[in-house]
C-alpha positions in Angstrom: -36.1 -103.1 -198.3 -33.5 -101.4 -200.5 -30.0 -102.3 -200.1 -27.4 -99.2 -199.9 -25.8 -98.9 -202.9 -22.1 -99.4 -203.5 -21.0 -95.6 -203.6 -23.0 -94.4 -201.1 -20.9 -96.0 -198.0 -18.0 -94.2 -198.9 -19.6 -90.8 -199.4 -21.0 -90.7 -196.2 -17.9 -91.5 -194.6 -16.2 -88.4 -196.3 -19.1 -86.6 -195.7 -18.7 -87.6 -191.6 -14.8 -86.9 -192.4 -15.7 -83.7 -193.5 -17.9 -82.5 -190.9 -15.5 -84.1 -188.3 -12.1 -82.4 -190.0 -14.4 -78.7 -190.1 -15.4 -79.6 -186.5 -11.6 -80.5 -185.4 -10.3 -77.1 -187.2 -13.1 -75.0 -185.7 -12.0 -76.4 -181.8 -8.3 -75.9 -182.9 -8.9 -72.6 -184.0 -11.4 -71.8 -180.4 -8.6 -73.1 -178.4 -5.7 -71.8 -180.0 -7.7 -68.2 -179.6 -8.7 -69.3 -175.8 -4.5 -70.1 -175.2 -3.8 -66.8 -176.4 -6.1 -65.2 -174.2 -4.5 -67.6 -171.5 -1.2 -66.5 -172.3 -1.8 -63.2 -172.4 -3.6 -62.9 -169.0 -0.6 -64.7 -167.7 1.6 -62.5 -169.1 -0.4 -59.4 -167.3 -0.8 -61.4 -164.3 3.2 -62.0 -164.0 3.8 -58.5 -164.9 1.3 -57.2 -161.9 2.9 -59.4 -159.6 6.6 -58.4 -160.7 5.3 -54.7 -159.8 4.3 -55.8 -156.5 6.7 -58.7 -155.6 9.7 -59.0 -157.2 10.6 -62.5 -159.0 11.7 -65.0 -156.9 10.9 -63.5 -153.7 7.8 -66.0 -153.1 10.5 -68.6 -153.7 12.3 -67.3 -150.9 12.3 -67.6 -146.9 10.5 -64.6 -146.4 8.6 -64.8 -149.3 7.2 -68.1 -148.0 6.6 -66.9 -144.7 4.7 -64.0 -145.7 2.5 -66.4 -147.7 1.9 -68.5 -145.1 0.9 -66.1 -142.9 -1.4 -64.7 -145.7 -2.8 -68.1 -146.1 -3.5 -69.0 -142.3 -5.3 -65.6 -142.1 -7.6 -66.4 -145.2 -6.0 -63.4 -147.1 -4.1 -62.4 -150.2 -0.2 -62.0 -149.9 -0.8 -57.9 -150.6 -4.3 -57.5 -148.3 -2.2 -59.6 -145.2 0.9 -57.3 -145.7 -1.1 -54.0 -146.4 -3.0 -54.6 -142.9 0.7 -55.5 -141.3 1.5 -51.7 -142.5 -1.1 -50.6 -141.1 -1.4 -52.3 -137.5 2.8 -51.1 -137.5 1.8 -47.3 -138.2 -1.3 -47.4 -136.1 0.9 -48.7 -133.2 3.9 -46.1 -134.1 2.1 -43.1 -135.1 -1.5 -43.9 -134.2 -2.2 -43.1 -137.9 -3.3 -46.8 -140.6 -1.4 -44.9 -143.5 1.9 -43.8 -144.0 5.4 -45.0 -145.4 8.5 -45.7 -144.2 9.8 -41.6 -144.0 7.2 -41.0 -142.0 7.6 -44.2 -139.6 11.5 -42.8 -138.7 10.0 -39.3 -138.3 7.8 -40.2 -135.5 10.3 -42.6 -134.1 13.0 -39.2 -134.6 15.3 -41.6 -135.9 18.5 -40.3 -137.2 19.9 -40.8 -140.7 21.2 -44.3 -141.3 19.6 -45.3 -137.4 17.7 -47.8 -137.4 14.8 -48.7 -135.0 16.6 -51.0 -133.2 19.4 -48.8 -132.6 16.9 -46.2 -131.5 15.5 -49.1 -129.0 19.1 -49.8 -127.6 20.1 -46.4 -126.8 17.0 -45.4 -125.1 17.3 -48.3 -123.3 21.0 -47.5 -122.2 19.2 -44.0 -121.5 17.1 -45.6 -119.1 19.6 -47.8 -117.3 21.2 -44.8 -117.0 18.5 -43.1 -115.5 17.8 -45.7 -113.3 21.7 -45.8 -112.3 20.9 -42.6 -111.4 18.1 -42.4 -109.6 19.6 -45.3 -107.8 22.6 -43.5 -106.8 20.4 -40.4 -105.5 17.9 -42.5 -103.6 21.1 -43.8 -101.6 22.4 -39.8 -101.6 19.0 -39.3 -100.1 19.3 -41.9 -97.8 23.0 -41.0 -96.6 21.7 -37.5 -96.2 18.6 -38.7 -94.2 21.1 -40.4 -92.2 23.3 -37.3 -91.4 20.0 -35.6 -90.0 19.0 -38.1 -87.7 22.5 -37.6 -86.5 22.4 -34.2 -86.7 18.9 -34.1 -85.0 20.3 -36.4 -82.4 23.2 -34.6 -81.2 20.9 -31.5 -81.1 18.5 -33.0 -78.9 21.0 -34.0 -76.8 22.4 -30.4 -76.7 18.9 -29.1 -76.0 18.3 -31.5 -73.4 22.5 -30.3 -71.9 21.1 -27.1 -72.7 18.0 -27.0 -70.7 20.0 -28.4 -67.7 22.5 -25.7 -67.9 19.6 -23.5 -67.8 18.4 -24.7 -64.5 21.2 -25.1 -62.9 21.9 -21.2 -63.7 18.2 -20.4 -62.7 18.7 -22.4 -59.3 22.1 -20.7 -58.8 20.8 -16.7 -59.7 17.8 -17.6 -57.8 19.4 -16.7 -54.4 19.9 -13.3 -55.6 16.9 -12.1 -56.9 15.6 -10.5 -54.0 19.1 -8.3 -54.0 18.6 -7.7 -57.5 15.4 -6.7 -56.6 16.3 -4.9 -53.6 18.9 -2.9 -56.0 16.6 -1.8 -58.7 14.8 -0.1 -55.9 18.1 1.8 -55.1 18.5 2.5 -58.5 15.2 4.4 -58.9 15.8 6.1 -55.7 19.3 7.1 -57.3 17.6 8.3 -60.7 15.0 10.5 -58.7 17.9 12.1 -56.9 19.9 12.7 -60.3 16.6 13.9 -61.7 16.5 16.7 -58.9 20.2 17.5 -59.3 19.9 18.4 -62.9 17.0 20.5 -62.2 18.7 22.0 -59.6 22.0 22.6 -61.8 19.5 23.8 -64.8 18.4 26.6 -62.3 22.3 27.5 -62.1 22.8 27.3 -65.5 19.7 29.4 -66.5 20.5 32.1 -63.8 24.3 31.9 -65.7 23.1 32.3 -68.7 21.0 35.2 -67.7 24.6 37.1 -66.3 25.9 36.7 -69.9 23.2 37.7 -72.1 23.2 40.8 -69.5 26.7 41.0 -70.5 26.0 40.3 -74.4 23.3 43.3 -74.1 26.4 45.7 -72.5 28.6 44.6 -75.3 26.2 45.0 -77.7 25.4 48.4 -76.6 29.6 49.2 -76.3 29.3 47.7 -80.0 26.8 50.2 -81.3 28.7 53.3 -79.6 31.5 52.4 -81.2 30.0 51.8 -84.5 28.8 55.2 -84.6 32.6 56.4 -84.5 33.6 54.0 -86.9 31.1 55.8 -89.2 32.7 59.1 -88.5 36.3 57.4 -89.0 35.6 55.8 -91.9 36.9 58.1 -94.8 39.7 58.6 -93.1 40.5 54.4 -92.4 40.0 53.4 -95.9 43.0 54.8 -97.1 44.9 53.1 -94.4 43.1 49.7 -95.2 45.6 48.2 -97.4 48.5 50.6 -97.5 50.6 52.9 -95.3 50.3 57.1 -96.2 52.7 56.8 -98.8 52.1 54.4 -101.8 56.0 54.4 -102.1 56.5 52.3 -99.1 54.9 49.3 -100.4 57.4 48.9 -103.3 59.7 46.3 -102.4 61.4 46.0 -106.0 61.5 46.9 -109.5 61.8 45.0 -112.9 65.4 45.9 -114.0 65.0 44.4 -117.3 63.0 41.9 -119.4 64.7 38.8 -121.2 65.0 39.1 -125.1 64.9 35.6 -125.8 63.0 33.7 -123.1 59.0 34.3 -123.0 57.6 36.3 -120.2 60.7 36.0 -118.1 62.2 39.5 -116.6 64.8 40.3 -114.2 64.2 42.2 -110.8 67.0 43.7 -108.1 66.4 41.5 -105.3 68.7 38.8 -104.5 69.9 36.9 -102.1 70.9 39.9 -100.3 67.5 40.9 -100.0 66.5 37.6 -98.5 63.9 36.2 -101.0 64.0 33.1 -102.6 62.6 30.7 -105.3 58.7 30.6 -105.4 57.7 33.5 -103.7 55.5 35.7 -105.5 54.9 39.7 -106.1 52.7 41.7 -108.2 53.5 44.1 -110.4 52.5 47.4 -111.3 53.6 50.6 -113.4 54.5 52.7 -110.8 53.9 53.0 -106.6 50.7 55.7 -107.6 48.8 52.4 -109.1 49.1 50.7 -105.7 45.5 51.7 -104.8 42.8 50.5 -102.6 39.0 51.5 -104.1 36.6 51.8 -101.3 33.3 51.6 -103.8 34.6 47.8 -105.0 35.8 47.0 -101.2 38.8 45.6 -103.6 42.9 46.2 -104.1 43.4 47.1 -107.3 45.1 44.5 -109.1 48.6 45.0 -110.7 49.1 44.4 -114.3 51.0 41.2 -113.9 51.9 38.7 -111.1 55.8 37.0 -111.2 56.8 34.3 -109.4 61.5 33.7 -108.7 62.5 30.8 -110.5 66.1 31.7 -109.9 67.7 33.6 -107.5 71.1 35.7 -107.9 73.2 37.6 -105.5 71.8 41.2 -106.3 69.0 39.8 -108.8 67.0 37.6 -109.4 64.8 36.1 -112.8 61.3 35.3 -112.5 58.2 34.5 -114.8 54.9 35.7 -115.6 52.5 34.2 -113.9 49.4 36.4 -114.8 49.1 39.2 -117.2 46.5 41.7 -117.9 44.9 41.6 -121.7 46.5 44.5 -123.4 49.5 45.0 -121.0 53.2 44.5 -120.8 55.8 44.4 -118.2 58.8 46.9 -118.5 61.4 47.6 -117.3 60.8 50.3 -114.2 57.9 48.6 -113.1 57.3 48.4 -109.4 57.0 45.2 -107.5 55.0 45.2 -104.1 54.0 41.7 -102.2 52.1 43.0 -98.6 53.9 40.2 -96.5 57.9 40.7 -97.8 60.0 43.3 -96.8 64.2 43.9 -98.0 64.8 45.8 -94.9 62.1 44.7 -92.8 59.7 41.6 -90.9 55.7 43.2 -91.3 54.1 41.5 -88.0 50.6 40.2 -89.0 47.5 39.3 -86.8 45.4 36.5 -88.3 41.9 36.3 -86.8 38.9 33.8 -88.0 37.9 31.4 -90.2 38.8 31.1 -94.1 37.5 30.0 -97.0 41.5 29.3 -99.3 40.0 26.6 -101.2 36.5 28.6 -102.3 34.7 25.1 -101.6 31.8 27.6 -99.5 33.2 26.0 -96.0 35.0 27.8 -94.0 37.4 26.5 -91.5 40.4 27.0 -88.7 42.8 24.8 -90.8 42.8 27.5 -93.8 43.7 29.6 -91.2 46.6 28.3 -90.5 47.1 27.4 -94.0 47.7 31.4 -94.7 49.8 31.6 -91.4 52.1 29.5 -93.0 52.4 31.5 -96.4 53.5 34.6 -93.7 56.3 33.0 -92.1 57.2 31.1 -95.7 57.5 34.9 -97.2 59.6 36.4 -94.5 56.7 37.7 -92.3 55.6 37.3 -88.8 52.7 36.3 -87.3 51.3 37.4 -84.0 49.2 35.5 -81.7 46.5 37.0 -79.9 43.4 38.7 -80.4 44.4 42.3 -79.1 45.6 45.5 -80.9 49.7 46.3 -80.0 51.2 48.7 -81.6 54.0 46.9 -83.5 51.2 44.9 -85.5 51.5 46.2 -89.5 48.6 44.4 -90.7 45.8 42.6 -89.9 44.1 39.4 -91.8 40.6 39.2 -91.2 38.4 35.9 -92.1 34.6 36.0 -93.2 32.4 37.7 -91.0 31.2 35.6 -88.6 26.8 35.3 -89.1 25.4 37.0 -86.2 22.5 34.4 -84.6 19.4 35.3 -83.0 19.2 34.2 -79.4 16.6 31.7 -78.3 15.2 31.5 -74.5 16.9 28.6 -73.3 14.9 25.2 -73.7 14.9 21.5 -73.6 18.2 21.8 -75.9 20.9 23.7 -73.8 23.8 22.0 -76.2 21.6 24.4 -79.2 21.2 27.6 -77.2 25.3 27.0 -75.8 26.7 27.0 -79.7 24.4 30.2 -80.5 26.0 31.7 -77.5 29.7 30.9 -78.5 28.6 32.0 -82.6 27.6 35.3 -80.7 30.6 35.8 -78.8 32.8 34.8 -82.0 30.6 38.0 -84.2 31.4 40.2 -81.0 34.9 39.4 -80.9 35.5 40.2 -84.6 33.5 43.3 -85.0 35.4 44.4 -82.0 38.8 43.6 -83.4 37.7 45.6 -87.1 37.0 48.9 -84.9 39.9 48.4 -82.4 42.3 48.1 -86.0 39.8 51.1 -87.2 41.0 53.3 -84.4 44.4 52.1 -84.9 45.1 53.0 -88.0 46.2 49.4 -88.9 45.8 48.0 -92.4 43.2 45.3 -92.8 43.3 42.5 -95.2 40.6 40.0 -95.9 41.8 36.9 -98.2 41.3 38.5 -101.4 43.7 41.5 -100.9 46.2 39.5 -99.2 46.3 37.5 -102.6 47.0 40.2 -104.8 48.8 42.1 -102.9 51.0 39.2 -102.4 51.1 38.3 -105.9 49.5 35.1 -105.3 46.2 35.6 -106.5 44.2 32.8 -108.5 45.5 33.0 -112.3 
């Protein structure tokens, strides 16, 4: 057996060195490249969680906590509070995703509110509410109260009532029998009144008969003297609205007219002459133009109309009230007003209805109204319906509609005012031939307004 040689020990000990120094630098160079990694990884893995918990905040109470819990449920700190976002938003909005925006939108929470705010003031809502409900329950309950009262105290009234009731029925029950008793002589009565008007209808009718025997005489008188009215005709129209002479009708003239004040003149009647302020006369040229023309059934108007707004001793000044387009008052012009007279009182007869106020009625009142304006003017005014000799003039109303007479019926009231409109036509066409015969002017509304001077303007 050979025996290793002196050199060879110490070669194979740096040979062993060798391997073991390439070895050692080959782990130190496979470690240092795995603590890089390492580091690197830890650096990722810090900067991940930084993103998603900030530093410290594990270190913390609530960072604990929410480990813990994590833990206990076997998950990771993000999975354990992802699923608690999710179980809050399912239980708030029935929805797993969402953020906090839309958490205080479905629990309408105001800016800066926060949910337990939100919880409070609802619940003061409800104790509120309850409060309230509360209160009207024992509203309710009062008011419940007041109707069993109410209901009690009218039972008891019913039941006062009822007895009232029979003790009225047990005291009117004696006197039925006379009540009956007196009905009877009540429909005994009604038969007997039933007889009398038939009885008194018989009268009536056989009255009624005398006066439309009476109405067929008049009417027969009526149509004799209408045929003379025809013949007299011609002769009364002339006499209608003024006397033979045209000259007799002027009751003043315009004396001058005033330089300075607008239709205002001067006339020669005064106080001697007995007029006074307001009354009213037409004017026209001359006495001639005082003229009545049958084919119109009209007085000729005057050119003008004056009405006294002052009145003088011997004169007087008045104004235009009316003028004729094209026309001017002079001086010389004739005054004439139908109802006034210097030297003398006309006597007029007023008869019928008028219509003054042109509203299509005609009444009694307007009437009247006109009788006034007479006596105002210096006129008077006779009562009556007949024809005397001193009468001047006579103011007629609308003609009065003749009616047809009906046989009389179940309406007497009906047949009584046709009667009384028939006698009223009678009565005024008698009165218009009667003032025919006469001679006496008639006037119907519209003449006695010009000729007066007091026509519309």
């Amino acid at each position: 057996m050979a025996m290793p040689s002196k050199t060879t020990g110490p070669l194979i000990g740096l040979v062993v060195f060798v391997i073991l120094f390439v070895l050692t630098a080959a782990a130190s160079v496979y470690f240092l490249t795995e603590w890089n990694k390492s580091a690197a990884t830890e650096a990722k893995a810090k900067r991940d969680l930084a993103a998603i918990v900030p530093p410290g905040y594990l270190d913390q109470e609530a960072g604990m906590q929410a480990q813990q819990a994590a833990q206990g449920e076997g998950k990771s700190l993000v999975e354990f509070l992802v699923a608690r976002n999710a179980n809050v938003m399912s239980a708030v909005t029935g929805e797993t995703s969402g953020d906090a925006t839309a958490l205080r939108s479905a629990l309408n929470l105001k800016p800066d509110e926060t949910v337990k705010q939100k919880v409070q003031s609802l619940e003061r809502a409800r104790t509120e509410a309850v409060n309230k409900a509360a209160e009207l329950e024992r509203a309710v309950e009062d008011a419940a109260a007041q109707v069993r009262q109410i209901q009690a105290q009218a039972d008891e009234a019913k039941r006062a009532s009822e007895e009232q009731v029979r003790e009225l029925q047990a005291t009117i029950a004696p006197y039925a029998e006379q009540t009956e008793r007196t009905l009877a002589s009540l429909e005994e009565l009604k038969a007997e009144l039933a007889t009398a008007r038939e009885n008194a209808k018989t009268e009536y009718a056989t009255e009624i008969e005398e006066e439309r025997a009476k109405q067929t005489s008049l009417v027969a008188a009526n149509q004799a003297l209408t045929a003379r009215v025809q013949e007299l005709q011609k002769q009364v129209d002339q006499f209608r609205i003024r006397p033979a002479d045209p000259a007799l009708l002027v009751d003043g003239r315009v004396i001058d007219v005033s330089q300075t004040a607008k239709d205002q003149v001067f006339i020669s009647l005064g106080n001697k002459d007995r007029v006074r302020a307001g009354m009213t006369f037409e004017v026209y040229p001359d006495s001639s133009a005082i003229l009545y023309d049958p084919k119109t059934d009209r007085q000729a108007p005057g050119i003008a109309s004056i009405e006294i707004i002052k009145v003088g001793d011997t004169t007087s000044t008045a104004r235009v009230t009316r003028k004729s387009p094209r026309t001017t008052v002079a001086k010389g012009n004739v005054l004439a007003n139908a109802v006034y007279s210097p030297n003398y009182q006309y006597k007029f007869l007023v008869h019928g209805k008028f219509d003054v106020d042109n509203d299509g009625k005609v009444t009694d009142s307007e009437g009247d109204y006109i009788r006034a304006k007479i006596r105002e003017w210096g006129g008077v005014v006779v009562d009556g319906t007949e024809i005397t000799p001193d009468i001047d003039f006579i103011v007629l109303g609308t003609v009065p509609v003749r009616p047809q007479l009906r046989s009389i019926g179940a309406d007497d009231a009906a047949y009584t005012a046709q009667l009384e409109a028939s006698r009223a036509y009678d009565s005024y066409q008698a009165l218009v031939a009667a003032a025919n015969a006469a001679q006496v002017p008639i006037l119907n509304w519209n003449r006695f307004q010009i000729l007066t001077g007091s026509a519309e303007r």
